[in-house]
N, C-alpha and C positions, 0 to 999 in steps of 0.2 A: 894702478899705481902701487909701490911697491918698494920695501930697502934692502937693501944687500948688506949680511950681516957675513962676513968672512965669506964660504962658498957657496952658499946660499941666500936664496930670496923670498922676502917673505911678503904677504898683502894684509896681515895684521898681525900687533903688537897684541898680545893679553898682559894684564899686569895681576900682581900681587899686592894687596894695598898696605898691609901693617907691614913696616921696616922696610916696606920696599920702595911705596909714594910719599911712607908718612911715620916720620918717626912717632912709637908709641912706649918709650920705656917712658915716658913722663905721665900716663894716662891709664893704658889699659895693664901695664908692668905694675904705678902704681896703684892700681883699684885692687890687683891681687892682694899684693903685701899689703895696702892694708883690710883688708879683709880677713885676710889669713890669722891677722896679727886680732883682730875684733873677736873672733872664733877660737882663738886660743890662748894670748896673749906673747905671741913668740914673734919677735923684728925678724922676716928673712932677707936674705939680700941676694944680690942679683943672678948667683951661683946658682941659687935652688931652683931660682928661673928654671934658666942655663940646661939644667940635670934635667928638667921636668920634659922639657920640648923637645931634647936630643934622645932619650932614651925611656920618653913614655909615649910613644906614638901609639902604641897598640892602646891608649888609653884616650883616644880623641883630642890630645892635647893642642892643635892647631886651636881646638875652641877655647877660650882660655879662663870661661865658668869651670870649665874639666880639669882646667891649669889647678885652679884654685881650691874646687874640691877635694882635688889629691894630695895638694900640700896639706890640708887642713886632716884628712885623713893621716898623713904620714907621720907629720907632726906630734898626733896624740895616741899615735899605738907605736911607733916606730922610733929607734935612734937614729939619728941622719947621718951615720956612717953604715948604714942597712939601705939606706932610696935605693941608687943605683943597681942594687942586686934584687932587691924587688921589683922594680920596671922594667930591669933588662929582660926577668924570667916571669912576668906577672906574675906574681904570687898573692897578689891580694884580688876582691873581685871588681868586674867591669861596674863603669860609673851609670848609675840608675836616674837620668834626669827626674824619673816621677816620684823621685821623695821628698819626703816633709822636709829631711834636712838640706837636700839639692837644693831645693827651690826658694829655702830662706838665706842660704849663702847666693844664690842668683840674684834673692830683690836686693841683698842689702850690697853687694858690688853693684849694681845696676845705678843703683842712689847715687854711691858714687862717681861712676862713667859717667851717667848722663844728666845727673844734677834730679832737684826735686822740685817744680816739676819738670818732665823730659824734655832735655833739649834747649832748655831756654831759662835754666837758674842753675847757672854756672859748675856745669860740670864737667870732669876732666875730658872732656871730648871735644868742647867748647875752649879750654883756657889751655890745657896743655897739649895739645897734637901740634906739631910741626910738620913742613912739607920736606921731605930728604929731596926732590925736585926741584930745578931751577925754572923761574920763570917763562923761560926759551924753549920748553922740552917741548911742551903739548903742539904751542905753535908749530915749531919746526916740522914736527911730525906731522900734522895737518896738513905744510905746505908740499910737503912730497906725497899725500893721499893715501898714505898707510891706516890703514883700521885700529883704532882703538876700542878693546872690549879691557873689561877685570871678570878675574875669577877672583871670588874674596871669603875667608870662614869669615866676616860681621856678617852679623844677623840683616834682614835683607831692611829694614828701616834706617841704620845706622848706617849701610853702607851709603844707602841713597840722600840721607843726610850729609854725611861727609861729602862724597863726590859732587851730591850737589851745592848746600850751603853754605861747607867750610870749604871747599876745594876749586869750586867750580868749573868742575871739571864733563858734566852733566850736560847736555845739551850743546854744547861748543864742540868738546873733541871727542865725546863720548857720543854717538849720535842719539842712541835710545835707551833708556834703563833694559830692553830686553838684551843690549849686548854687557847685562851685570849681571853676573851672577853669583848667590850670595846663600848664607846658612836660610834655608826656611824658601829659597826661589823653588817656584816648582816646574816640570816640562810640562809636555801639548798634553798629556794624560793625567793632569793635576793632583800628581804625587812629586813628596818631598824628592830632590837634588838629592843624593848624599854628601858628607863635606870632605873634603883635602883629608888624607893622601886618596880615596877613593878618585877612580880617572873622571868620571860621571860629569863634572861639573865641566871638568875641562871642554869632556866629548859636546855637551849640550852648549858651551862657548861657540863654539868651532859649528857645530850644525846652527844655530842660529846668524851669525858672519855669513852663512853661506860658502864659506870655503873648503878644503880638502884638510887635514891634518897635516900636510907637509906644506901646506901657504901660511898655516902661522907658528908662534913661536909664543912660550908660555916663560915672563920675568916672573921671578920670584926670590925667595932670600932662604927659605928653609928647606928642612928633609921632607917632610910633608908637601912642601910644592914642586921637587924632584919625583918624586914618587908617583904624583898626581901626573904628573906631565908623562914621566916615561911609561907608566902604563898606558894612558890615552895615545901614545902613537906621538905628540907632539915634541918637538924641539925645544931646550930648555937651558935657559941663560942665568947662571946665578948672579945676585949684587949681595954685598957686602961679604963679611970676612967669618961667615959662623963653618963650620964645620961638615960638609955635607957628604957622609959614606959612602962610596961606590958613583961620585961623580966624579968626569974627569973633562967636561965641557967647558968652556970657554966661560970665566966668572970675570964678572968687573966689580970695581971700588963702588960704585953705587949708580945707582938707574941714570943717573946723567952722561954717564961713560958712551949711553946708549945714540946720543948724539955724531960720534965718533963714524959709524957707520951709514950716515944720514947725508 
């Protein structure tokens, strides 16, 4: 089974999950900002986002503990009419998850993403995520027998949290958590995935489907899941309206559009 997306056909859907299944400016946007703002005392708004994810890729930014460390970094040595000419040319150095300061900007965003205790005292993962997806999508696609897998930078608890008890997406149209894959998933030699833009995750999607690189097609929403996609050889459909350099592929208004070809 299979859809026909313009001139081609494909036998699985990969998806992208933050902004692409699941709006997260209310949740993981805000556990940044305020984070940042804990760390420094400085409100950003959604610009700095914006700057950080478009023109600090060589900084891990897809992960967005990296989001955060770097604003907090930028913030307290830098003017913010200086960001962009430092990301664009990295000038300052790569993000060190093994330090003392990494890792106490990680727990105390983390408090706030996923509440105290995890998962189940109210935190913004729980009360603020929305689904950008209509109720019709998953079925629809089930009833034509197209594959659903994700490739996702959440960390591999969060995502299987989401997908499963806030999305329920897990077992219905997702058939197995081994077609997720997520920050921290590892392959058949149980070494770490690398994440987004790295192709790696994509390629390990697509070997576990069982299919070829040209039976599936990788949704996503940013530069980091372009880059992922076109490296790995797969096909690459963007949704929403952010800016993405050197695509010129077929973008829709948002993952529901994806119906359209169904």
């Amino acid at each position: 089974m299979s859809i026909q997306i313009r001139n081609k056909i494909y036998k699985a859907l990969i998806f992208d999950v933050d902004d692409t299944l699941i709006d997260t400016s209310h949740s993981y946007d805000e556990a940044i900002k305020r984070t940042v703002q804990y760390f420094t005392d400085i409100e950003l708004g959604d610009d700095a986002l914006s700057l950080m994810r478009s023109k600090g890729i060589a900084y891990g930014v897809n992960n967005d503990w990296n989001v955060t460390w770097l604003l907090i970094a930028l913030v307290k040595n830098f003017p913010s009419n200086q960001w962009e000419n430092i990301l664009i040319n990295h000038l300052i150095d790569d993000i060190n998850p093994e330090l003392s300061a990494y890792i106490e900007i990680k727990d105390f965003f983390q408090k706030i993403y996923l509440g105290n205790p995890s998962f189940n005292g109210k935190g913004l993962i729980d009360i603020a995520e929305e689904r950008i997806y209509k109720d019709e999508l998953f079925p629809k696609l089930k009833a034509i027998g197209v594959k659903i897998a994700v490739v996702s930078s959440r960390p591999v608890e969060e995502a299987l949290y989401t997908l499963n008890n806030v999305n329920g997406l897990l077992g219905e149209f997702i058939e197995n958590e081994n077609f997720i894959i997520s920050a921290g998933t590892k392959n058949a030699e149980d070494e770490l995935i690398p994440e987004k833009p790295s192709p790696e995750p994509i390629l390990e999607c697509v070997k576990r489907l069982k299919f070829s690189c040209n039976n599936c097609v990788y949704i996503g929403n940013s530069s980091s899941d372009y880059w992922a996609a076109r490296d790995a050889g797969v096909d690459f459909i963007q949704v929403g309206f952010s800016v993405i350099e050197g695509f010129n592929g077929l973008k829709l208004e948002d993952v529901n559009k994806i119906l359209l070809f169904a």
